[in-house]
N, C-alpha and C positions, 0 to 999 in steps of 0.2 A: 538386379543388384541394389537400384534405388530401397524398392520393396523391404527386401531384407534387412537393409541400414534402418530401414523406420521400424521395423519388427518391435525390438525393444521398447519402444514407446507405445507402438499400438498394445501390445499385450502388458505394459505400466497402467495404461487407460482402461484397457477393457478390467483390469481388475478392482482399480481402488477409482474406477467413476462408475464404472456401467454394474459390475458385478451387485455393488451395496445397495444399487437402485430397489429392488426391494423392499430392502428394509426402509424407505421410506414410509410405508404404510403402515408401520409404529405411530405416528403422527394422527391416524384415523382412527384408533384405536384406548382402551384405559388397558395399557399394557401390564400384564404380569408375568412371571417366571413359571409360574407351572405351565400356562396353556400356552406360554411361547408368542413367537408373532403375529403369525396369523389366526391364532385360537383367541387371542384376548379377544375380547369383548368388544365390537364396532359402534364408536362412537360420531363419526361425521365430522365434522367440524367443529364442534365442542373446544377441543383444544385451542385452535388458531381462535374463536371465541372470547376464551377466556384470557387466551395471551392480547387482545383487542382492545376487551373493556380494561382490563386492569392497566394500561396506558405502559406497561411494559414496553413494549413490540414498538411504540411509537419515539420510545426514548432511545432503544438501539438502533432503529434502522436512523435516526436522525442524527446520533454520532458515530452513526460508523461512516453513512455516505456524506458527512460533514469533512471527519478528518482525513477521506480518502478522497476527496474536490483540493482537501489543503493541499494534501501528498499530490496529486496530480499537479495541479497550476504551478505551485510554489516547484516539485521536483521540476518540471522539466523545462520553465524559465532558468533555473539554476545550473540544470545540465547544457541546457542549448549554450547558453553564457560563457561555462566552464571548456565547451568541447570548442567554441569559438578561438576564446583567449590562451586555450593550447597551440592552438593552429597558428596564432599571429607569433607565438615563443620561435624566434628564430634558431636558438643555443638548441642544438640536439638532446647534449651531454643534460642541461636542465631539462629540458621539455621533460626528459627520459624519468628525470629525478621526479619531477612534479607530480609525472602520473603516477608514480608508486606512491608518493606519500597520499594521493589523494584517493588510490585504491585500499590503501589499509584501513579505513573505518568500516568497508565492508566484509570485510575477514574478522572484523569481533566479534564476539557472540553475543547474542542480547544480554544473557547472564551476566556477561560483565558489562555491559551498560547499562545495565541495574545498579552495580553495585558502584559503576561511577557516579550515575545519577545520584545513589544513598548518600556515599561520601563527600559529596558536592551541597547538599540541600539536606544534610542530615541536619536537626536541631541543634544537640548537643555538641556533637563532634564535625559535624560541616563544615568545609575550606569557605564556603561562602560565609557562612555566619561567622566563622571564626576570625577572617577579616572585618570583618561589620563591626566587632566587638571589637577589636583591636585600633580600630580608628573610632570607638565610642558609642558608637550607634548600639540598639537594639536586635538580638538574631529573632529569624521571619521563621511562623513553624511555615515551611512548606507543603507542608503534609496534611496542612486541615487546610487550608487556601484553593477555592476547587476552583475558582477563575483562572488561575497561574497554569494548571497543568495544562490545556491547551495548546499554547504556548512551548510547554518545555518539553511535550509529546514531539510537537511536530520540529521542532529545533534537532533533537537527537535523530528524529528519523531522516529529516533532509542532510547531517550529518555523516551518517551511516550510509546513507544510498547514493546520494549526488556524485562522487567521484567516478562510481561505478558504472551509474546510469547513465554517463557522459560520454561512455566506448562508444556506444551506438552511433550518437549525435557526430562526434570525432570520425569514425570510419565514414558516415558519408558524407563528412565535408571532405575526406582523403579522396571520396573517390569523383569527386565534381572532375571535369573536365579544367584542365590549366593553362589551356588555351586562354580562356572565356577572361581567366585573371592575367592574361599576358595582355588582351585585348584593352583590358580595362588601364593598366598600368600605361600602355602607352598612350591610350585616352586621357591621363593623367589622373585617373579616379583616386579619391581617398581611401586610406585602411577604412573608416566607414561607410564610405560609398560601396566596398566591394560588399561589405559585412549584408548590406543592406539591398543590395540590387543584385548580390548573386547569390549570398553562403546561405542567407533566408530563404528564401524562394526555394532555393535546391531541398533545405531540408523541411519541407513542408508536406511531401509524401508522408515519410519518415515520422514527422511529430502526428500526421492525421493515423497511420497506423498504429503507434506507438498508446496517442490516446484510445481510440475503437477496443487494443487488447486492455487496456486500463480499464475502460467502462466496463470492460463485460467482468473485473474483478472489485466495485465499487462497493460492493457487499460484503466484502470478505475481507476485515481486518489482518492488522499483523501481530496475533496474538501473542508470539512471542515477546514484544515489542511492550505494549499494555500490561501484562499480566507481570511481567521482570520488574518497569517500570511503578505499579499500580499496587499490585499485588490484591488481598485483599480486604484492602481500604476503603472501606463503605462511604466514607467522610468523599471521598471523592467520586463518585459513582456518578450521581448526574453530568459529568461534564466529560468523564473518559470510560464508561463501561460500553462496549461494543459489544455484538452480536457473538463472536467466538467466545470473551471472558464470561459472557452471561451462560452459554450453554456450557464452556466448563465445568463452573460453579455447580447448575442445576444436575450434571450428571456425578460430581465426584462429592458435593455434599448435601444432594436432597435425592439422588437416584430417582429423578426424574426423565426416562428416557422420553416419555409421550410428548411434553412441553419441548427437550430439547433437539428432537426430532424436528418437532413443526416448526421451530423458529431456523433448523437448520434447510427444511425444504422452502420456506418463506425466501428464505435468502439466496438461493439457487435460483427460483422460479425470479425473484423481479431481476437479478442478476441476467439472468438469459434474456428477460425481455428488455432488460437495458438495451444490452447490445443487438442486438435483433432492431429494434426502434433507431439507435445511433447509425449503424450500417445503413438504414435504408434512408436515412438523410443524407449522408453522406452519398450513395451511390445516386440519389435524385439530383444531388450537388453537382459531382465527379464522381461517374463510373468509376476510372481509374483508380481513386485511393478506396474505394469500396474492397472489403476480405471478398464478399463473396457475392 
């Protein structure tokens, strides 16, 4: 019965991860349309190559696995913090309230945190500037400023995800044992003696898992996220083009599949050997928090 229940997932995997494996070998290739995939022409590493010297390859993997270290650290201090200060809410009736309102930035769709972000930081028409201007000041183009976005990337993403990512953090502080805080309370412990000497410790499985499946996706931006946010704005590219916006790009306005094939196997391969390398630190560490 187990078996079965997983059926839908093994056969979701085996077709849109293992099936395409193949066509990886576009990437080894100067692909065309008449002789197909495996007829074009074998070129070797040519491609990965030329995506080397031309310092491409070095600028996306160094913002993607930049702004996904921010999303990691920044999200789950924020989550741990959030699933904490739920915990100590004693009001049911709020706690109840709280968690919804903190769940709903993850039910928008990036689309429209596009177009809050536009209306927010737009030049002309922007609530920000338009305040600016109304107490005297000068409005910011935000849109040519490549320092700032940084900043307003990862602001909208730990906004959008933190309330959600905090379930986890929440269920296993629900399921600590209540003894342990009965023990403590007659010990006379503080709200942060318990925070500190029990709720930490407990969820420290939980955050070493939690990072391990993180790492092995440190590669793989949140395109939808960039691309809503970013669009394409070249003036901003050194500081938010990641690895999916760039192979977008290549495939829908230079029909480049050879390039955005190899930057997409590139991303796969140090992705798996992240986590591969993270796991076996950690299990030399703690078996225990080891996947596998």
């Amino acid at each position: 019965m187990l078996l079965i229940m997983c059926l839908p997932a093994i056969i979701f995997f085996l077709v849109f991860s293992y099936g395409p494996l193949p066509g990886s070998y576009v990437a080894f290739t100067n692909y065309n349309y008449r002789d197909g995939i495996f007829g074009s022409p074998f070129v070797g590493l040519k491609n990965f190559e030329f995506l080397i010297k031309s310092g491409q390859l070095w600028l996306l993997t160094r913002n993607t696995i930049l702004y996904n270290v921010a999303f990691i650290v920044l999200g789950n201090i924020l989550q741990i913090a959030l699933a904490i200060m739920l915990n100590e809410i004693r009001l049911k009736y709020f706690k109840k309230v709280s968690q919804a309102i903190m769940f709903l930035p993850y039910f928008i769709s990036v689309v429209l945190i596009g177009v809050i972000a536009f209306n927010l930081l737009n030049y002309d028409t922007g609530a920000i500037n338009a305040l600016l201007q109304q107490a005297g000041g000068d409005p910011i183009k935000f849109y040519s400023i490549v320092g700032i976005w940084p900043v307003i990337i990862i602001l909208f993403q730990l906004w959008q995800s933190t309330g959600y990512g905090s379930i986890v953090y929440f269920a296993a502080i629900m399921g600590i044992d209540g003894s342990m805080f009965e023990a403590a309370a007659v010990d006379g412990a503080s709200a942060w003696q318990r925070i500190r000497y029990i709720i930490l410790p407990s969820l420290k499985p939980t955050f070493i898992i939690l990072l391990l499946f993180a790492l092995g996706g440190i590669m793989r931006g949140n395109f939808g996220l960039f691309w809503n946010l970013i669009g394409n704005n070249a003036a901003l590219f050194p500081t938010t083009d990641i690895i999916e916006t760039s192979v977008y790009r290549m495939i829908m306005s230079q029909n480049n599949f050879t390039m955005s094939t190899a930057v997409g196997l590139y991303q796969s391969l140090f992705g798996f050997a992240l986590v591969m390398l993270c796991n076996w630190i950690v299990r030399r560490m703690n078996p225990d928090y080891a996947l596998f």
